[in-house]
C-alpha positions as CSV (number, residue, x, y, z in Angstrom):
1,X,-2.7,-19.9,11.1
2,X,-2.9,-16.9,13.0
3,X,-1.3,-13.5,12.1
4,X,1.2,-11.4,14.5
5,X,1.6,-7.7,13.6
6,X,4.6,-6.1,15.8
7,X,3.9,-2.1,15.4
8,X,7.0,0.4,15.7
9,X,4.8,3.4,18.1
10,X,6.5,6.5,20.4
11,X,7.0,5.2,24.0
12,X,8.3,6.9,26.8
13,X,10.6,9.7,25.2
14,X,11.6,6.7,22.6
15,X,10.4,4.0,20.8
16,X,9.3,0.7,21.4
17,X,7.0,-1.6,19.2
18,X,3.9,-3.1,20.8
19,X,2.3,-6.0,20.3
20,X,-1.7,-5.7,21.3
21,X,-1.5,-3.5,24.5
22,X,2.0,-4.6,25.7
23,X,5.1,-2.6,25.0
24,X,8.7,-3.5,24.5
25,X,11.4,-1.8,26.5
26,X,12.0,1.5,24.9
27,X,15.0,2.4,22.7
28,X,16.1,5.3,21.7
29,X,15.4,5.6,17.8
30,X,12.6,4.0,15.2
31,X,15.3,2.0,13.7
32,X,16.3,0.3,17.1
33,X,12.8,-0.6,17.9
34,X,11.8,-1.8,14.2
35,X,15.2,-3.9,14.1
36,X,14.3,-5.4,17.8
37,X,10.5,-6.2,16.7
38,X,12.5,-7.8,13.2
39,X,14.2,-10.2,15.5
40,X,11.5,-10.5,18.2
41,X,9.2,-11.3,14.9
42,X,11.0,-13.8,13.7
43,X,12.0,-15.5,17.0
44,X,8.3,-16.3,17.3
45,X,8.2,-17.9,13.9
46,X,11.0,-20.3,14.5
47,X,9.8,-23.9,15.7
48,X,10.4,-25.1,19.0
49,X,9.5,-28.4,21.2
50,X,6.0,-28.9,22.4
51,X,5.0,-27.9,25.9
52,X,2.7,-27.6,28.5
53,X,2.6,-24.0,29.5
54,X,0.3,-22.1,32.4
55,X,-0.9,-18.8,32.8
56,X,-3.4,-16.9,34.6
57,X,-6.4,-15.7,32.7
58,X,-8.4,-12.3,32.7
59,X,-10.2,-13.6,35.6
60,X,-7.3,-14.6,37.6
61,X,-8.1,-18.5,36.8
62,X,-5.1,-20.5,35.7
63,X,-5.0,-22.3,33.3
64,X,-3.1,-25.3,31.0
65,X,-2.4,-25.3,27.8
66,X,-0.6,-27.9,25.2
67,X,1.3,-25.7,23.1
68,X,2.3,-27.1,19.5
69,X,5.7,-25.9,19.0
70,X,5.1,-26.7,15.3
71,X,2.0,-24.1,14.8
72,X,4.0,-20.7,14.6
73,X,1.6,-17.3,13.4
74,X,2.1,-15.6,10.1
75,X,4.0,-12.3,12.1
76,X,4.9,-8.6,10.0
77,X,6.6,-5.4,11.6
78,X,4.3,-2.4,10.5
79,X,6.0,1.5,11.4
């Protein structure tokens, strides 16, 4: 199982957490953002339906994926 670690970070005259190098929207204090990437965290953890989703890879390839609803990451809020 893989691991998903949200991190609380200053953004934009706020705060926002980020996940890799994509940021929330930004909200204006630490506890907002930490209690949005609490909710966002375990939103991903829940278990949904499997699907067929597409998207376009670094290369600008797309590509199609089976994705197991059942196989949710590990996730943790750090900040």
């Amino acid at each position: 199982m893989s691991q998903v670690t949200y991190r609380i970070v200053e953004h934009d005259g706020g705060w926002a957490y980020k996940l890799g190098d994509s940021f929330s929207e930004t909200f204006p204090s630490h506890d907002t953002a930490r209690a949005a990437a609490l909710r966002a965290s375990r939103e991903q953890r829940a278990p949904d339906e499997t699907a067929f989703i597409e998207y376009a890879d670094a290369s600008g390839q797309w590509v199609t994926e089976r994705a197991d609803g059942h196989d949710r990451p590990e996730t943790s809020v750090e900040g």
